[in-house]
C-alpha positions as CSV (number, residue, x, y, z in Angstrom):
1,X,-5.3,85.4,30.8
2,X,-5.7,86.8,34.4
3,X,-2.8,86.5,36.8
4,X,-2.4,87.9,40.1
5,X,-1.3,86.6,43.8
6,X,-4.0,86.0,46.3
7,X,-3.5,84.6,50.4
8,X,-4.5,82.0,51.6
9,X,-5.0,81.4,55.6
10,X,-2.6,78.9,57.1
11,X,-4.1,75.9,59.6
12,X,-1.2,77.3,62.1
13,X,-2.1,81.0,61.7
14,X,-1.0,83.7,59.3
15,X,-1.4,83.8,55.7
16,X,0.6,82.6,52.7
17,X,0.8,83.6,49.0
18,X,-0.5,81.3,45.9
19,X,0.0,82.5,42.3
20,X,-3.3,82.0,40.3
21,X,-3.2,81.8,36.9
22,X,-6.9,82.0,34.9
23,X,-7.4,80.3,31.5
24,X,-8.5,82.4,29.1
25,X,-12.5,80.8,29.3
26,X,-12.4,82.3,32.9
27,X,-13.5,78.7,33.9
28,X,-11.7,75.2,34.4
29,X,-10.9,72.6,36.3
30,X,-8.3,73.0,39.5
31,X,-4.9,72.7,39.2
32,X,-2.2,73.3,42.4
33,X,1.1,73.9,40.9
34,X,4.1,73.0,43.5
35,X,7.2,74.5,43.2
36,X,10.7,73.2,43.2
37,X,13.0,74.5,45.8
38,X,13.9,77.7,44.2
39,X,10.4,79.3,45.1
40,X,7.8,80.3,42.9
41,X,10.1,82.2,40.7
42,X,10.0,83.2,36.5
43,X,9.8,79.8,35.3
44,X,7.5,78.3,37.6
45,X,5.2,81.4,36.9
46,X,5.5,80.7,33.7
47,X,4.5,77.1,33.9
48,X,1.4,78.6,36.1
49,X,0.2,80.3,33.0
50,X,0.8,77.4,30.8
51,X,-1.5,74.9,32.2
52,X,-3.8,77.9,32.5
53,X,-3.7,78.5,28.9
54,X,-3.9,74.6,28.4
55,X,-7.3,75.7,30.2
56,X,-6.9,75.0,34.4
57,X,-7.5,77.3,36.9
58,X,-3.6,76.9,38.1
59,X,-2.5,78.1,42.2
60,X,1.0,77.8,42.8
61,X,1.6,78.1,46.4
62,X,4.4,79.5,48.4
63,X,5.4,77.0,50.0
64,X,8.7,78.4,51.8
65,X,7.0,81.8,53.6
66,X,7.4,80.8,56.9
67,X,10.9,81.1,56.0
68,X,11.4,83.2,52.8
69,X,8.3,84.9,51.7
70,X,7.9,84.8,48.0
71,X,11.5,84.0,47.6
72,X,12.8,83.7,44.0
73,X,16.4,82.0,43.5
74,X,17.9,81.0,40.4
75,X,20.1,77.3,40.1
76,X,23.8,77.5,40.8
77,X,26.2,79.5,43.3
78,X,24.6,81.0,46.4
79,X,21.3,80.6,45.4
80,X,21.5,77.1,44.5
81,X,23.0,76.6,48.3
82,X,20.1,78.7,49.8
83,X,17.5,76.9,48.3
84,X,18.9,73.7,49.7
85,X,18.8,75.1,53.1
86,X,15.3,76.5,52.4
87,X,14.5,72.8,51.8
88,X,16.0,71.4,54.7
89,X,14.4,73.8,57.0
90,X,10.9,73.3,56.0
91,X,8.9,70.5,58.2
92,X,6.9,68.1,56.9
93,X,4.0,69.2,59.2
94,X,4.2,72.5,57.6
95,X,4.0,71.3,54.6
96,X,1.5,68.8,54.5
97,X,-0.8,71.4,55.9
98,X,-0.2,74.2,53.8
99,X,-1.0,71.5,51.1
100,X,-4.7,71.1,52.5
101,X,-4.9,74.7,52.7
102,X,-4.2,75.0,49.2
103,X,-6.0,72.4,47.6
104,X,-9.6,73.5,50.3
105,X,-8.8,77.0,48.9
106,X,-9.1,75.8,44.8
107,X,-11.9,73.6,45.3
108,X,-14.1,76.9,46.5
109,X,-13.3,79.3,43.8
110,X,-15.9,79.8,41.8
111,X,-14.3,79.8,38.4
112,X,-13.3,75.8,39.4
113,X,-16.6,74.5,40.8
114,X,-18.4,76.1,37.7
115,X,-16.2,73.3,35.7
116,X,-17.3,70.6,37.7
117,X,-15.3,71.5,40.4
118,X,-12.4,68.6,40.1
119,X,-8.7,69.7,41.3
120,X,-5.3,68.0,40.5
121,X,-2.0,68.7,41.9
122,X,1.4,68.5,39.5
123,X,4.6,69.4,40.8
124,X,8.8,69.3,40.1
125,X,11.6,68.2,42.3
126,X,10.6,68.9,45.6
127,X,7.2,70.0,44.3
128,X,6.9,66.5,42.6
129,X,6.9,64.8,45.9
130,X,4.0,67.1,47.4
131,X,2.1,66.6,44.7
132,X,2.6,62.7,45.5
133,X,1.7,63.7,49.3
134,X,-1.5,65.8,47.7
135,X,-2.8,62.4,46.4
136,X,-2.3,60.4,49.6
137,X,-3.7,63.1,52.2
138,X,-6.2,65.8,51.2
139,X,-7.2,63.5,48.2
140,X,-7.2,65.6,44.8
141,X,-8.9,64.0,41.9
142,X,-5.6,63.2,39.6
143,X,-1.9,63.9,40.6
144,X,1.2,64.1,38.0
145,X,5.0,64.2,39.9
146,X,7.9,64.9,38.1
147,X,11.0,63.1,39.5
148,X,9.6,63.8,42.8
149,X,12.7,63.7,45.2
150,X,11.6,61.3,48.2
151,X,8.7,59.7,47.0
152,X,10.7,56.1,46.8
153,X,11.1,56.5,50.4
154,X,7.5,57.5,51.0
155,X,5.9,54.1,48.9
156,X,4.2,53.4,52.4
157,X,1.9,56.1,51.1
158,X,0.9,54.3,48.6
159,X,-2.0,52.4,49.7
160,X,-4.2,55.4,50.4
161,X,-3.5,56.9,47.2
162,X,-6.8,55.8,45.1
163,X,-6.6,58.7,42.8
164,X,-4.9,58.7,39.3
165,X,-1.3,58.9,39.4
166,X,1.4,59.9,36.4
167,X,5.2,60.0,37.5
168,X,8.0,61.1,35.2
169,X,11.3,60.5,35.9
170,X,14.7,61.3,34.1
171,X,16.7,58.4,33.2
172,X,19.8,60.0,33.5
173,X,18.7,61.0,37.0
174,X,21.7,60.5,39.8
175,X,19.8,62.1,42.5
176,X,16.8,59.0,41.8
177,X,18.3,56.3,40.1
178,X,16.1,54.0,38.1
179,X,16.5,51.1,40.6
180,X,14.2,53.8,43.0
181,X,11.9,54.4,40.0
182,X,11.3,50.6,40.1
183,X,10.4,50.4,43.4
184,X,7.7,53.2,42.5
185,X,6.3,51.0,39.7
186,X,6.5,48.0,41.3
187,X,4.3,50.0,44.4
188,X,1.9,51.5,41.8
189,X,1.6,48.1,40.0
190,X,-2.4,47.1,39.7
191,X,-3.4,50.5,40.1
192,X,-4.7,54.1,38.0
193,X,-0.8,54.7,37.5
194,X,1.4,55.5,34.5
195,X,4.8,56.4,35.0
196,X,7.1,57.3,32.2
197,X,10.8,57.3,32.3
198,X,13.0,59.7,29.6
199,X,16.0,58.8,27.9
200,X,19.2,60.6,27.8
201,X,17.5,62.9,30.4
202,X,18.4,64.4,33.9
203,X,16.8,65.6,36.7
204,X,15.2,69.1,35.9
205,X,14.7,68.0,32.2
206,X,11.2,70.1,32.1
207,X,12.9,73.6,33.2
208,X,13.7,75.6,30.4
209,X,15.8,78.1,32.4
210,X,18.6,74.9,33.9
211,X,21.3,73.5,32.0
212,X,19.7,70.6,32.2
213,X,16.7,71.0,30.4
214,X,16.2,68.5,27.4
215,X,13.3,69.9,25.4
216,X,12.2,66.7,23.5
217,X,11.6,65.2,26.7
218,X,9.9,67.9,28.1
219,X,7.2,68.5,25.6
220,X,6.7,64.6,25.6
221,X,5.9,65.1,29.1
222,X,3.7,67.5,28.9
223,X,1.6,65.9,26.3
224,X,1.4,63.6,28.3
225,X,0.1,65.1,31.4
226,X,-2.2,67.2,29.4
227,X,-3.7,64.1,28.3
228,X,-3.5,62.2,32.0
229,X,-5.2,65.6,33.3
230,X,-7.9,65.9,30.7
231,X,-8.8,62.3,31.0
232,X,-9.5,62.8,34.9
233,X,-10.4,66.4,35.5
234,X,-12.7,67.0,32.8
């Protein structure tokens, strides 16, 4: 597997960082990787590598370097507090075009477009809901969101997402309780949707590196995604 950082040219000017990860074919569909709010540190590198292994072409974008370039913060104390702020700061604008940035910057690399040149977007937390976002705006071919913070109070998005959709939420989750998650199924009813919720699991279930990770619910998950993604990117 190949792994390095590469920039990427923002719509507003400057340049970000994106960690690509290359399956070990060299080729394979696209795959945009958003973070959660503690920036793309160990674990979400490592999740970069294992979708590439799984065999995508995997970018995970920085998604707080107008802010905190390439910042890397762990999940309690101080850093838990500055990755909330890091959060708060960013702006929606900022976002949502860094988002098209990334996705237009997968869809030209040649090791993608040699695959067939189809690109998803997955993402945790924070990442979860701009993954939902990726599937409404720039239009990527599949989208998988796990308990995506805010997408119950973005369901007016809904309607332009035509695109496959997965969503996995915790059912233990305080931060989205399951009367939210209904309101996501009931918005996704009638269309290419599955969502999936996990028992006796909290929010965070699928990072090895938090307290709260519950492993039987995260390697469901991602046999499930693997599947969702191959179905629709392949």
């Amino acid at each position: 597997m190949k792994t390095e950082w590469i920039q990427i040219n923002a719509q507003d000017g400057g340049q970000y960082g994106a960690y690509l990860a290359l399956p070990p074919a060299g080729t394979g569909p696209g795959l945009v990787l958003f973070q959660e709010i503690f920036g793309v540190n160990a674990h979400i590198r490592a999740v970069a590598e294992q979708y590439a292994m799984d065999g995508f072409v995997v970018l995970a974008p920085d998604v707080f370097w107008r802010d905190a370039p390439r910042v890397e913060l762990g999940y309690s104390g101080a850093d838990y507090d500055r990755a909330i702020e890091l959060m708060k700061a960013a702006k929606p604008e900022h976002l949502a075009a860094d988002i098209k940035t990334t996705v237009a910057a997968l869809r030209t690399r040649t090791e993608v477009d040699a695959a067939g040149g189809k690109v998803g977007a997955i993402g945790y937390c924070m990442g979860g809901r701009l993954a939902y976002i990726a599937a409404a705006d720039p239009g990527v071919d599949a989208a998988v969101c796990y308990y995506g913070g805010g997408i119950h109070d973005q369901l007016d998005r809904s309607a332009a997402i035509t695109c496959p959709i997965q969503f996995h939420y915790a059912e233990q989750d305080h931060a989205i309780p399951l009367p939210k998650v209904e309101e996501v199924r009931s918005a996704f009813a009638g269309k290419a949707a599955e969502l999936h919720v996990y028992p006796r699991a909290t929010h965070g279930f699928n990072c090895w590196a938090r307290a709260s990770y519950h492993a039987p619910s995260a390697a469901l998950a991602h046999g499930r995604a693997l599947q969702f993604l191959a179905r629709h990117l392949y």
